[in-house]
Phi, psi and omega in degrees: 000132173276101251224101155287105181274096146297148192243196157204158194286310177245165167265007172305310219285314180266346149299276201301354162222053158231157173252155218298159216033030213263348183284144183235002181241184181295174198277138187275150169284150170277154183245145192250093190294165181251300203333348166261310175323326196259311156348294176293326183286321186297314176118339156317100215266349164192179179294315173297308164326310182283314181311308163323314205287316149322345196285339187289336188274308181307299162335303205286318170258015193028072176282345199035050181263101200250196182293333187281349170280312166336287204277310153329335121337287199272001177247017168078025174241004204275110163290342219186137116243155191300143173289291185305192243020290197307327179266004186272311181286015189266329187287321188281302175332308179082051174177168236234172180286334173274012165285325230258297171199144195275113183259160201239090201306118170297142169286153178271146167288140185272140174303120198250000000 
């Protein structure tokens, strides 16, 4: 069994693919990625490059994280990741998970 996060790129994005009332607890926060950003403070010139940097975690832990899941992560396009992923890049990176993606609290609606 796999220990998933999902994210979405906006908060449009989780309105526009429910129908309206169709959510029954309050609005989830957005996750904003980072991930080229800490790439670059890193020195890390591409995806494939991190994607190299990884294979050893992939052996080891079968992430089955192939480039093309990469590059989605990093272009903010990604619905979903394996929580060990998430943590193999935190381990290739030298930095935590709020490095990873920046979140953007929704206000709860007031009850009327």
């Amino acid at each position: 069994m796999y220990n998933v996060i999902s994210m979405t790129k906006d908060s449009h994005a989780v309105a526009a693919a429910r129908p309206e009332g169709a959510h029954k607890g309050p609005p989830l926060p957005v996750l904003r990625p980072r991930l080229r950003v800490v790439m670059a403070e890193r020195g890390v010139r591409s995806v494939r490059a991190l994607y190299r940097m990884l294979e050893p975690y992939d052996r080891a832990y079968e992430l089955r994280l192939s480039l093309i899941q990469l590059h989605r992560l990093a272009n903010g396009e990604a619905k979903q990741i394996n929580v060990e992923g998430l943590c193999a890049l935190c381990a290739v990176l030298n930095c935590r998970v709020s490095d990873l993606y920046e979140v953007e609290s929704t206000p709860l609606k007031e009850a009327s």
